[in-house]
matplotlib code that plots the C-alpha trace (Angstrom):
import matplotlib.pyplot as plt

x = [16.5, 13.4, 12.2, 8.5, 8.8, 9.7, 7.5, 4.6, 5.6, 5.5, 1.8, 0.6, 1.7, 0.3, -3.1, -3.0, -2.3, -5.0, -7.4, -6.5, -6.7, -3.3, 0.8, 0.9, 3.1, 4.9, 6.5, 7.7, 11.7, 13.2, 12.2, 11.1, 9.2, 7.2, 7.0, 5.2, 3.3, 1.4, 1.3, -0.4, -2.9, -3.9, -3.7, -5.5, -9.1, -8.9, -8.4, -11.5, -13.7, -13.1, -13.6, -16.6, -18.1, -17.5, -19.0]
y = [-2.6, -4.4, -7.9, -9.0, -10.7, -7.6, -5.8, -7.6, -7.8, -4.1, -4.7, -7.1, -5.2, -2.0, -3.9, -5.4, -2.2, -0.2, -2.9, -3.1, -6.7, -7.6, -8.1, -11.8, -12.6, -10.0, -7.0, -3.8, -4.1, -0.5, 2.0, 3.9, 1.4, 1.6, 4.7, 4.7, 1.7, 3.9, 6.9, 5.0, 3.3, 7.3, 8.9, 5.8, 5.6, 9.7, 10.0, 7.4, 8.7, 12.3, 11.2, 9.8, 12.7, 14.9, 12.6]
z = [-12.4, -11.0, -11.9, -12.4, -9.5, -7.5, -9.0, -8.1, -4.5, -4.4, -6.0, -3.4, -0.3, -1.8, -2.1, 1.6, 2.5, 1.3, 1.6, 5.4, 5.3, 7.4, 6.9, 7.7, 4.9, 3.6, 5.9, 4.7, 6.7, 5.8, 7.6, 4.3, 2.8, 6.1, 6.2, 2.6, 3.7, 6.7, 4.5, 1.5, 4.7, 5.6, 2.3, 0.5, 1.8, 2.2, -1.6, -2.1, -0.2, -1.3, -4.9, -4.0, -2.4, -5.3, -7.9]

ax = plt.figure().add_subplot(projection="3d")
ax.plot(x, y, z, "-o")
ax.set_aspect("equal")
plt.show()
């Protein structure tokens, strides 16, 4: 079971991620977890922008 603390780990690098700022504290170290960390960077600002086009 995951903690709070975990939990908002897996908050902060999700929001560096799609915010594109940078990893200069925190680093995705299984290769899965990268993985999901380039696929959220794609898929992110695709699903944003394509919700705002159709409004």
């Amino acid at each position: 079971m995951r903690g709070p603390h975990e939990f908002a780990t897996m908050f902060y690098c999700s929001l560096t991620t799609l915010t594109a700022t940078s990893y200069d504290d925190i680093v995705p170290l299984n290769p899965f977890a990268r993985s999901l960390a380039n696929l959220e960077s794609v898929v992110g600002p695709f699903y944003l922008s394509i919700t705002v086009a159709r409004s």
